[in-house]
TORMI-881835 format. One record per residue (C-alpha): residue number from 1; y, x, z negated. Coordinates in nm, 4 decimals, decimal comma, padded with zeros to 6 digits. Each point is the difference from the previous one (the first is absolute). Example, Ala and Ser with C-alpha at 12.3 -4.5 7.8 and 13.67 -1.06 7.14 Angstrom:
<nodes>
1 -00,4500 01,2300 -00,7800 .
2 00,3440 00,1370 00,0660 .
</nodes>
This chain:
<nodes>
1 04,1829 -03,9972 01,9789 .
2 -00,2300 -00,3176 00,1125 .
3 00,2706 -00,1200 00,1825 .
4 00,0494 00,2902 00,2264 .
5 -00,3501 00,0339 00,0233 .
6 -00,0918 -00,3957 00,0748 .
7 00,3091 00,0331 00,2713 .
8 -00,2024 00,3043 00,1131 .
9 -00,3149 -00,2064 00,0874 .
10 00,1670 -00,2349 00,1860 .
11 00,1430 00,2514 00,2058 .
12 -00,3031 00,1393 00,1197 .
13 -00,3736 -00,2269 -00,0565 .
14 -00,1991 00,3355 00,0811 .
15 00,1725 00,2081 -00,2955 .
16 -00,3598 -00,0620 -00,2204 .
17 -00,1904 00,1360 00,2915 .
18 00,1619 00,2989 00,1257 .
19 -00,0240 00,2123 -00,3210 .
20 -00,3582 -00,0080 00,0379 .
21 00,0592 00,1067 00,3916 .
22 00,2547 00,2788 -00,0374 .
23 -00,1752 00,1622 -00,3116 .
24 -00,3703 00,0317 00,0886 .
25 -00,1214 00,1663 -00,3215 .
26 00,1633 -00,3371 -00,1682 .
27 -00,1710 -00,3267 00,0685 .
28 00,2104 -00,1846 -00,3203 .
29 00,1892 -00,2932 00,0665 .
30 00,3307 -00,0507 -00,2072 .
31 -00,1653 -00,2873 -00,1904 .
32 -00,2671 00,2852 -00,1489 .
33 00,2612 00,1916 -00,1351 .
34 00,2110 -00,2959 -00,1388 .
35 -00,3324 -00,1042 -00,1387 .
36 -00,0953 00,3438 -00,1184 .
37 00,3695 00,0459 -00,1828 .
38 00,0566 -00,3060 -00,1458 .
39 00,2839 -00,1981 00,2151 .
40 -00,0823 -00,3263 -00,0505 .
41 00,3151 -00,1484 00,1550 .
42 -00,0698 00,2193 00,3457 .
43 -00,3898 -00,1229 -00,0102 .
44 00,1462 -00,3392 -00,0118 .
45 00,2230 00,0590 00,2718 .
46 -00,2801 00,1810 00,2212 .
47 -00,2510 -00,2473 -00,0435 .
48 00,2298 -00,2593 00,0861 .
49 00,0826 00,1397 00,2980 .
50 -00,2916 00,1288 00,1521 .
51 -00,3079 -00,1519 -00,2280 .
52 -00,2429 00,2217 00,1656 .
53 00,0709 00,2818 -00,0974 .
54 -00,1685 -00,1142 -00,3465 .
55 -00,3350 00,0662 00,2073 .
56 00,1045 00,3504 00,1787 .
57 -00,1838 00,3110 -00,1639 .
58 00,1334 00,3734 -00,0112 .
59 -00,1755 00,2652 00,0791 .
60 -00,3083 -00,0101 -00,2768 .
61 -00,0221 -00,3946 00,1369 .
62 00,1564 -00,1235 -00,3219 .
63 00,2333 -00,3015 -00,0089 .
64 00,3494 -00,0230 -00,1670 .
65 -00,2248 -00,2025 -00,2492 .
66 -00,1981 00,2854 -00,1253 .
67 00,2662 00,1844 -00,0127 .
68 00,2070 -00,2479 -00,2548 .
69 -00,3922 -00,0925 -00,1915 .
70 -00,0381 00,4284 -00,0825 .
71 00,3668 00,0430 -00,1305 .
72 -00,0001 -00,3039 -00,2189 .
73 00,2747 -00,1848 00,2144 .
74 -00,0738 -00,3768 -00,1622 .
75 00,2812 -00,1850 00,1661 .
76 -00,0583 00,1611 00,3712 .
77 -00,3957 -00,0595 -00,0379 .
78 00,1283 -00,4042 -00,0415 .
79 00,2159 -00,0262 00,2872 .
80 -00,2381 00,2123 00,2257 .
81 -00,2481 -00,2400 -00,1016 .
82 00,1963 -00,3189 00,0611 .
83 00,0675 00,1464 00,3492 .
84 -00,3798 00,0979 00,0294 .
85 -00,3255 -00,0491 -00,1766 .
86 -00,2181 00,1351 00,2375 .
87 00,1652 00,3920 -00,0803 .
88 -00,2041 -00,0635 -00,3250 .
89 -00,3273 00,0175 00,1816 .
90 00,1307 00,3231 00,2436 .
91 -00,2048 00,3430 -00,0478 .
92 00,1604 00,3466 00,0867 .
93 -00,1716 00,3320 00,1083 .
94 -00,2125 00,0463 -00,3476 .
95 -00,1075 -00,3833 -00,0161 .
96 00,2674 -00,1236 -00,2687 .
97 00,1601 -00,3303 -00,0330 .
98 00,3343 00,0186 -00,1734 .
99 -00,1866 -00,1475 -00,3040 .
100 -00,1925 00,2899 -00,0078 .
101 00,3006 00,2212 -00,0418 .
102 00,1497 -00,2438 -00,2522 .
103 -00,3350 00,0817 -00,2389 .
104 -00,0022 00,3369 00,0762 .
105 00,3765 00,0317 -00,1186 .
106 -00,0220 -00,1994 -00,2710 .
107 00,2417 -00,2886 00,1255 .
108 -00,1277 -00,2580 -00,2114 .
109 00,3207 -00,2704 00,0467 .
110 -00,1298 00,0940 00,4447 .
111 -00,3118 -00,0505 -00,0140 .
112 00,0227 -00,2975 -00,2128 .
113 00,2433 -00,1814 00,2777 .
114 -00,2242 00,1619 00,2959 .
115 -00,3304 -00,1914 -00,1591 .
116 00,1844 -00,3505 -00,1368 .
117 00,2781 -00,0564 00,2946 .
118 -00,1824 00,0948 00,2726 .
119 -00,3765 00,1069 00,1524 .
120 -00,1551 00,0102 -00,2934 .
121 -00,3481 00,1192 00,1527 .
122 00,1630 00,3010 00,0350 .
123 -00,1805 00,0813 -00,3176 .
124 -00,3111 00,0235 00,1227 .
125 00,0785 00,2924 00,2822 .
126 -00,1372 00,3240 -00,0500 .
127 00,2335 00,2438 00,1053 .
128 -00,1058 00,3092 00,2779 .
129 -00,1863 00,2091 -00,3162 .
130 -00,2669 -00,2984 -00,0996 .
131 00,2244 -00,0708 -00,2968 .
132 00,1348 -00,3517 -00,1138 .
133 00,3321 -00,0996 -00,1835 .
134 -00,2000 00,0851 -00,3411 .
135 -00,1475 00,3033 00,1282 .
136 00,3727 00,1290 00,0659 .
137 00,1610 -00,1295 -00,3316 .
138 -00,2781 00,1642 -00,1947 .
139 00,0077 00,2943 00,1940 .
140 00,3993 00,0532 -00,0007 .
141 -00,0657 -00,1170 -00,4193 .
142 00,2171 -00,2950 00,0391 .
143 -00,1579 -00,2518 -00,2608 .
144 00,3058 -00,2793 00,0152 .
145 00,0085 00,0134 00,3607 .
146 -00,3742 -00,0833 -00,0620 .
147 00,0162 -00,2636 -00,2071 .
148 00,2395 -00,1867 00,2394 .
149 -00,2400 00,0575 00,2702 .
150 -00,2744 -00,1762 -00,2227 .
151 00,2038 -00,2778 -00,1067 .
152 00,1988 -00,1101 00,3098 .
153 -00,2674 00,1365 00,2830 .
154 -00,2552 -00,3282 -00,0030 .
155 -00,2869 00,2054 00,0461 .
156 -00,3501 -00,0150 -00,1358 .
157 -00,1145 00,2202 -00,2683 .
158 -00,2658 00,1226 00,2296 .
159 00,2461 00,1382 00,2125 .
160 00,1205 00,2206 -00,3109 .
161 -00,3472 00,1410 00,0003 .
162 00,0049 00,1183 00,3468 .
163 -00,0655 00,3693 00,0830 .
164 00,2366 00,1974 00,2264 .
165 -00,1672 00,0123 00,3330 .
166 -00,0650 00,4050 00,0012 .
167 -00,1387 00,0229 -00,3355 .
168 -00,0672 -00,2996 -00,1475 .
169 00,1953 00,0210 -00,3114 .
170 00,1471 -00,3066 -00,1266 .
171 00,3634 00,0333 -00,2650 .
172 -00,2113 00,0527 -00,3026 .
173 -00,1665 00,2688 00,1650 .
174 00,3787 00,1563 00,1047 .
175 00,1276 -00,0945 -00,3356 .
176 -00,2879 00,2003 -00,2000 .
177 00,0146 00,2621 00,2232 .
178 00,4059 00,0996 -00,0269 .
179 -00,0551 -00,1366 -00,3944 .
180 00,2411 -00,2511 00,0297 .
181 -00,0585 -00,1487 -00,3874 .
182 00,2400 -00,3151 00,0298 .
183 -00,1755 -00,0964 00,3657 .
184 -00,3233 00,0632 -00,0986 .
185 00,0967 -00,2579 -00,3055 .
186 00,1436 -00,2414 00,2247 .
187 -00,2933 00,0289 00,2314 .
188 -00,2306 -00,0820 -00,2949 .
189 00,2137 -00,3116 -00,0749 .
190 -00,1497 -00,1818 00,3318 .
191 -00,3121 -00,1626 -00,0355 .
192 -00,1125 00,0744 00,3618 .
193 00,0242 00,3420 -00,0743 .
194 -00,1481 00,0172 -00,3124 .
195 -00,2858 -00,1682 00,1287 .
196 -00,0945 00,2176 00,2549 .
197 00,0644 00,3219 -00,2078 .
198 -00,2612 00,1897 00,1635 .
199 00,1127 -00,0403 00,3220 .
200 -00,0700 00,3423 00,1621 .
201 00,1681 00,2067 00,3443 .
202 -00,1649 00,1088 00,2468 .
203 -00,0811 00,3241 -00,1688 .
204 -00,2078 -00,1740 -00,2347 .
205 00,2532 00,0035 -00,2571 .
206 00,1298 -00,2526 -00,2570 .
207 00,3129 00,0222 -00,2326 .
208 -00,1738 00,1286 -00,2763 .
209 -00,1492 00,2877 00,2365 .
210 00,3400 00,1031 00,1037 .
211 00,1361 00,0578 -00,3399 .
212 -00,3076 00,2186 -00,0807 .
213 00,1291 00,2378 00,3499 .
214 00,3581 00,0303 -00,0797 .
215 00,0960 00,2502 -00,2350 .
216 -00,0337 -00,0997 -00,3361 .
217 00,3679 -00,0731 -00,2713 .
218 00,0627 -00,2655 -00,2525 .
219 00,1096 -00,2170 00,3153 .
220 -00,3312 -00,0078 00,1425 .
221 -00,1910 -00,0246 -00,3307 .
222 00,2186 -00,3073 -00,0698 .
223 -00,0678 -00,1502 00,3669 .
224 -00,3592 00,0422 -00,0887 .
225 -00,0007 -00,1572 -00,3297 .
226 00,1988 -00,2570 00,1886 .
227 -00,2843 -00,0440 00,3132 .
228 -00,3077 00,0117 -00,2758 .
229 00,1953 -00,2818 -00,2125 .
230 -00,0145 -00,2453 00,2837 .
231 -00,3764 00,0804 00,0792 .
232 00,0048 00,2394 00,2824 .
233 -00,2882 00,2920 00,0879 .
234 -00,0650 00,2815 00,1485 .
235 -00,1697 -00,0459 00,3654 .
236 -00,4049 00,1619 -00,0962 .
237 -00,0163 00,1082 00,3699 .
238 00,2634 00,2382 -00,0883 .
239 -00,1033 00,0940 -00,3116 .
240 -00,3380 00,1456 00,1464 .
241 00,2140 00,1441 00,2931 .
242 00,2064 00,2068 -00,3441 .
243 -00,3239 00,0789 -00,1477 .
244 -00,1938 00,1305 00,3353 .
245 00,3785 00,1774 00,1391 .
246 -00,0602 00,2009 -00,3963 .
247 -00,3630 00,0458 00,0240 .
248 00,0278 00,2005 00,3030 .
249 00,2455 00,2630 -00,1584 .
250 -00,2843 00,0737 -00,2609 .
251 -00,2887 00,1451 00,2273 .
252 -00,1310 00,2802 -00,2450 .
253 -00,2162 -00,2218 -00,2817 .
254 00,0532 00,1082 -00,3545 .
255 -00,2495 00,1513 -00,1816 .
256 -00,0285 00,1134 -00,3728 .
257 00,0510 00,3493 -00,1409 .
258 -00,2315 00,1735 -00,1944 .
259 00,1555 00,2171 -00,2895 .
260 -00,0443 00,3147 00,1918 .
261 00,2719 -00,1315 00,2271 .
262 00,2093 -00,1199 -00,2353 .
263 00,0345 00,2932 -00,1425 .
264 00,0675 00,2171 00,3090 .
265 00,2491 -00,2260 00,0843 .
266 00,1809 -00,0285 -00,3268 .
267 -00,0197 00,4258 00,0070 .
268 00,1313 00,0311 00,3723 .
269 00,2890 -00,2465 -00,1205 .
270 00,1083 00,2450 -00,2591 .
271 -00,0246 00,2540 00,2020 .
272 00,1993 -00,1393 00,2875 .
273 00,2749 -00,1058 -00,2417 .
274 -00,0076 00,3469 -00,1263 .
275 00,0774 00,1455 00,3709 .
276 00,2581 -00,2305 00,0880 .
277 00,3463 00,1334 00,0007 .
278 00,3344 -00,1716 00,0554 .
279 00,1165 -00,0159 00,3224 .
280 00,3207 00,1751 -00,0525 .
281 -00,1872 00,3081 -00,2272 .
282 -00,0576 00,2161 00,2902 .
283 00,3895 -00,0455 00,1503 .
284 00,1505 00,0956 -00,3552 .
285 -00,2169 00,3296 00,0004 .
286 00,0838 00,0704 00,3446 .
287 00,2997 00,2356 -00,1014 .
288 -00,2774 00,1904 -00,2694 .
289 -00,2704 00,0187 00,2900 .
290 00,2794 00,1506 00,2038 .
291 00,0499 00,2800 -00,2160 .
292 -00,3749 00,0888 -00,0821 .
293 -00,0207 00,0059 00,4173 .
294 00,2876 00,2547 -00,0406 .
295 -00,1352 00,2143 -00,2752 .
296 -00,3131 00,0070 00,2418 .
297 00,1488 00,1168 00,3267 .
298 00,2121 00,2502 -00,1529 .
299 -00,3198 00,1704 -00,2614 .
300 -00,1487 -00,0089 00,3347 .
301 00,2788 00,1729 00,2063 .
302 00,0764 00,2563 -00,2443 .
303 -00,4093 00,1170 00,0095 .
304 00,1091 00,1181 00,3534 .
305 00,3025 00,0974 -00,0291 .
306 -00,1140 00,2427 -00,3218 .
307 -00,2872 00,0899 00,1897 .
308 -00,1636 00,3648 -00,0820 .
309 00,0012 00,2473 00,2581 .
310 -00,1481 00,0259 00,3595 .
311 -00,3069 00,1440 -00,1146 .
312 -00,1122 -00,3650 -00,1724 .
313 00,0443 -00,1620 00,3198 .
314 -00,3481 00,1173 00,1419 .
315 -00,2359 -00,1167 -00,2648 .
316 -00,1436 -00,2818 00,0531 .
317 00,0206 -00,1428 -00,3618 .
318 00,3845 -00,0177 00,0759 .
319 00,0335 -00,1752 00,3294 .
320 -00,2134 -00,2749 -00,1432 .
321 00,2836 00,0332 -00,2567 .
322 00,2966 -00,0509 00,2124 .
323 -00,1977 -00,2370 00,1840 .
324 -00,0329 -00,2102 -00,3239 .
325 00,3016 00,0941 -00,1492 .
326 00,1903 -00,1396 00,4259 .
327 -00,2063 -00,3249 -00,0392 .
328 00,1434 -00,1198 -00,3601 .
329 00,3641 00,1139 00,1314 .
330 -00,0386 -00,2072 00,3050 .
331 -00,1428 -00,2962 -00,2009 .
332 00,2546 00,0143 -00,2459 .
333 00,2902 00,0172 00,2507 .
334 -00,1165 -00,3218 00,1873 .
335 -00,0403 -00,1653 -00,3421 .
336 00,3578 00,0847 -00,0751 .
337 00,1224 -00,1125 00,3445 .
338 -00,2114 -00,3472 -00,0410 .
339 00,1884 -00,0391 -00,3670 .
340 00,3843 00,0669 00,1109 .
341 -00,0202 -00,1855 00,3133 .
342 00,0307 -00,3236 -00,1634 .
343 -00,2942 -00,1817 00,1284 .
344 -00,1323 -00,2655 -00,2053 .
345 -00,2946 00,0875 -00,2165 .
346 -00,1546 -00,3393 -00,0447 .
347 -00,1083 00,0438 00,3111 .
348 -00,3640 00,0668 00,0515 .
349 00,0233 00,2417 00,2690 .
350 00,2626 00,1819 -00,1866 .
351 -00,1544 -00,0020 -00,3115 .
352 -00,3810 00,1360 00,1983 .
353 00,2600 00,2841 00,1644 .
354 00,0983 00,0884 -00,3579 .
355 -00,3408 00,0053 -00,1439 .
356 -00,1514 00,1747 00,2178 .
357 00,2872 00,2884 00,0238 .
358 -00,0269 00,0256 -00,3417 .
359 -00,3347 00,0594 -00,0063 .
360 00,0230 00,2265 00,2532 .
361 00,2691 00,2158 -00,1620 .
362 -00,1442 00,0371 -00,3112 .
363 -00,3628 00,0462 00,0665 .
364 00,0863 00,3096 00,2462 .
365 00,2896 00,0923 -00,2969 .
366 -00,3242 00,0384 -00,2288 .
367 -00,2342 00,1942 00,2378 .
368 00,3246 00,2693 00,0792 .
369 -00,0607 00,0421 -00,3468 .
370 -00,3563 00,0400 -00,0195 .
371 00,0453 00,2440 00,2990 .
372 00,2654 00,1748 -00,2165 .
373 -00,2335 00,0459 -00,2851 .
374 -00,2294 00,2319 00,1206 .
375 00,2559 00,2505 00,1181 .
376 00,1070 00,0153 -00,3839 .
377 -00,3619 00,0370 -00,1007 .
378 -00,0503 -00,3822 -00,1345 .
379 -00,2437 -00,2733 00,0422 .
380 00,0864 -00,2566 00,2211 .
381 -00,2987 -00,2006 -00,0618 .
382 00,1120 -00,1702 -00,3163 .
383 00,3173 -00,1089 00,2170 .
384 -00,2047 -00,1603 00,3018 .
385 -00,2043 -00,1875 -00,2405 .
386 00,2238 -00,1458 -00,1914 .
387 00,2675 -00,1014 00,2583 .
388 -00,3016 -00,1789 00,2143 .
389 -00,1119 -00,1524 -00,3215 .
390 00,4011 -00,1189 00,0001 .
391 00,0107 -00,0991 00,3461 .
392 -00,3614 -00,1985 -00,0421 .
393 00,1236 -00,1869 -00,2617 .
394 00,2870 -00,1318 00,1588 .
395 -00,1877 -00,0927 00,2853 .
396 -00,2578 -00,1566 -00,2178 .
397 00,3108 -00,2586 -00,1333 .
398 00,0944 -00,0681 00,3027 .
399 -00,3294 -00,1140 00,1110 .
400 -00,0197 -00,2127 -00,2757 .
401 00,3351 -00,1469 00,0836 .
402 -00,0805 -00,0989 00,3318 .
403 -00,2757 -00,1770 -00,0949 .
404 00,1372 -00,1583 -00,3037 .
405 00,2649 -00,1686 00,1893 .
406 -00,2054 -00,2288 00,2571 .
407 -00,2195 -00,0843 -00,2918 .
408 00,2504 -00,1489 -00,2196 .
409 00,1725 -00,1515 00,2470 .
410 00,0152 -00,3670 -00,0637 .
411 -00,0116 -00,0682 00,3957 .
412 -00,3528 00,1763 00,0190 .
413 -00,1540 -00,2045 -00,2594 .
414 -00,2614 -00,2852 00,1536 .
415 00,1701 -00,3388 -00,0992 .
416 -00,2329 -00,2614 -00,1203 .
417 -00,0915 -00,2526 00,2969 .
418 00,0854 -00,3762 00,0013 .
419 -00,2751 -00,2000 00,0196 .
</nodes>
């Protein structure tokens, strides 16, 4: 297959060129995708051939080298840098060097060749995102890519402290923050770092201070045992930012109750808790409430329907009857429709609909009887009293429901105020 291919290039010199020309959405010369797959024997025979393509870039301006650096390609990275050293040092569209996609992928055996056989102060470029070699690594949780970078790199232990250039957070700060335990112990293991433990972003924050944001689990409790251990602290400036951000939920002071209050409260608590129902109560009696609504409309039918003769009609006692006896029928009709359609009844509007028609139904159920009464020589009095003694009572409860609710509310109670 090389051989057909090598007597191929000879053939025509322009072959590397004019797949680039003829497919415009394609800017990848044949040495990216050797590079990118893995032939070393056809990289070797490119790059002997034409040596400049080592130097070409695709469409995303990356080189055959960072190409061979992300997939891990050991043996292609070495020739590609025997034919060029200067590809080391190339950046594509997002500001990456092909060391930077070595860290990122964790191609330790790469990025160790990239650093010792060739530029090696391509450790110290910061890729398109502010971010160094460590920033990646710690970022992609690579630790032995890493370490290599620490060993073999030749740079100072200041530059480990250095803060990404959009946020200022140095590898410890990365490392606490995605609660990397083994990094944040290797981290501690370098003087440099150790030293300058309270090292803070440009937020204001140090290590410690990011552990106390992140949502708390035995991996952050161990990181901050960990942090506290090697003598780091909390930044004060944020610590008074906490306690002012918390002071300014509590606005109502607390005061003191007297025992009057405590009392009313503790009663309206009981009361409340009395009221309450489950939420499901009022669906499982919806069938029963159904059936009382039934009973209703047809007692009320049947008053008509049995009516006496013509005669009755004229008195007025009677129409106020029938006009009674009409409203409850209606009311109770509506409260059966509102039951069988299947609407839900947790719903407040529903549930207001239902109160209110029940109400309706039977209060003009118990005045058709009062009117009824004194057509059969009775007293209706006794009746009207005690069904608006009834009806006031209920009311009366739910009152004392409505207000027992906001009261013992949790929410509605005045917090007491940092000082």
């Amino acid at each position: 297959m090389i051989g057909v291919t090598w007597m191929c290039l000879n053939l025509d010199d322009l072959i590397f060129y004019k797949r680039g020309k003829t497919l415009l959405s394609f800017t990848e010369t044949p040495l990216h995708i050797s590079a990118l797959l893995g032939h070393l024997d056809f990289t070797k025979s490119l790059l002997t051939h034409k040596p400049q393509l080592a130097l070409e870039m695709d469409h995303c301006k990356r080189t055959p080298l960072h190409l061979a650096s992300a997939e891990g390609h050991t043996e292609i990275v070495h020739v590609l840098l025997q034919t060029c050293e200067d590809a080391c040092l190339v950046s594509d569209q997002d500001g990456r060097i092909p060391l930077h996609y070595a860290t990122m992928r964790g191609r330790t055996e790469v990025a160790r060749k990239l650093i010792g056989g060739a530029k090696s102060e391509s450790v110290m470029v910061f890729d398109g995102s502010g971010k160094t070699m460590f920033h990646l690594c710690v970022e992609h949780n690579h630790l032995d890519t890493l370490k290599t970078l620490v060993q073999v790199g030749d740079v100072s232990e200041d530059f480990l402290n250095t803060g990404d250039l959009h946020h200022g957070n140095t590898i410890l700060h990365l490392a606490v923050m995605f609660k990397q335990i083994e990094t944040v112990r290797f981290l501690l293991s370098i003087s440099k770092i150790k030293e300058e433990a309270n090292t803070e972003n440009k937020m204001g924050y140090t290590a410690l201070d990011i552990i106390e944001q992140v949502p708390k689990d035995t991996r952050s409790l161990q990181i901050k045992l960990m942090l506290m251990d090697a003598g780091f602290k909390n930044n004060e400036k944020s610590q008074v930012h906490h306690l002012q951000s918390a002071s300014i939920i509590d606005v109502t002071p607390s005061r003191t109750l007297n025992p009057n209050e405590k009392f009313w409260r503790k009663s309206l608590k009981r009361v409340n808790k009395l009221l309450q129902q489950k939420s499901g109560r009022l669906e499982e009696m919806r069938g029963m409430l159904s059936l009382v609504a039934t009973m209703i409309s047809t007692l009320t039918f049947g008053v008509v329907v049995n009516a006496p003769d013509t005669k009755v009609y004229f008195r007025p006692l009677f129409r106020n009857f029938l006009m009674m006896n009409s409203i409850s029928f209606i009311a109770s009709l509506g409260v059966t429709l509102l039951l069988i359609s299947g609407i839900p009844l947790k719903n407040e509007v529903t549930m207001g609909i239902l109160s209110v028609g029940t109400g309706v139904c039977l209060t003009f159920l118990v005045l058709t009887y009062i009117h009824a009464v004194p057509m059969r020589r009775g007293h209706e009095d006794s009746v009207l009293f005690s069904w608006l003694g009834l009806f006031g009572a209920i009311v009366v409860f739910t009152i004392i429901a409505q207000i027992a609710t906001p009261i013992t509310d949790p929410t509605q109670l005045s917090l007491p105020q940092i000082q």
